[in-house]
C-alpha positions, -999 to +999 in steps of 0.1 A: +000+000+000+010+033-010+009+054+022+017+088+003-016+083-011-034+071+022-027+105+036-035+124+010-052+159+024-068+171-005-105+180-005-099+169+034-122+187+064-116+190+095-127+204+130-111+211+165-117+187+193-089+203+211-063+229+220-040+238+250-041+272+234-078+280+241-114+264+251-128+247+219-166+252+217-177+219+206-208+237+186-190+254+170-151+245+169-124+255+144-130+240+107-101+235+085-104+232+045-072+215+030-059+215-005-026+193-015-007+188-048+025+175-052+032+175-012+027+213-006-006+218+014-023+254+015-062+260+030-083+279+049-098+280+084-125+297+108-139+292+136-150+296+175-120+317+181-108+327+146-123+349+123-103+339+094-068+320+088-047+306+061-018+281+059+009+265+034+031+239+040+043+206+028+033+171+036+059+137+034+046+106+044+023+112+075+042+144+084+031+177+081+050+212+086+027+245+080+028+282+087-003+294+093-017+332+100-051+340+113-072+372+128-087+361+161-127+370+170-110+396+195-099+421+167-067+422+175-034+419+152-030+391+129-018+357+147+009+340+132+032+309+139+042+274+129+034+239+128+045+200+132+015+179+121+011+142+123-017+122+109-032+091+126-057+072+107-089+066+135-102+028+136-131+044+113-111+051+081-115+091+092-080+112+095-066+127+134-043+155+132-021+160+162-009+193+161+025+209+177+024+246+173+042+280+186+028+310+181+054+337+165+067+357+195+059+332+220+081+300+228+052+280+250+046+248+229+011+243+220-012+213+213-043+206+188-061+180+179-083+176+147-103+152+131-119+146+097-154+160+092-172+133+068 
């Protein structure tokens, strides 16, 4: 089996189950639109706590790096940092992305959780 394939993001949603970096409101959580060709991953997100964000990256294998930007629902200057992905595949066929993150300006690590909305 060809596991470049298997964790193929493109056309790929997801939604926040959770974050050390803020409550996730499980109504409405964080939903992330993926796009991948080649390897190099871009999309969009918005949510509970963000108004609107993009990201770009690259993908190899299961592993995922990204730099992402995003305006929070507080108004306040644009968010920005990076990303170490890793994608699980759940007993259900559905994708879990397990997120390590820093915010630009801030050295506390961070961690997220996603899974694929179906």
């Amino acid at each position: 089996m060809d596991k470049t394939n298997v964790f193929n993001l493109d056309g790929r949603r997801f939604a926040m189950v959770s974050s050390t970096a803020s409550r996730v409101d499980p109504d409405a959580p964080t939903r992330f639109a993926y796009t991948e060709a080649d390897g190099v991953i871009w999309g969009s997100y918005e949510g509970d706590t963000v108004v609107h964000g993009r990201f770009v990256g690259v993908r190899d294998g299961a592993d995922v790096e990204l730099s992402y930007v995003h305006l929070t629902t507080r108004g306040t200057a644009p968010v920005a940092g990076r990303s170490s992905n890793r994608i699980e595949l759940l007993p259900d066929g559905r994708m879990r992305l397990v997120e390590e993150f820093r915010f630009d300006g801030d050295d506390t690590p961070q961690v997220s959780v996603c899974e694929e909305i179906v």
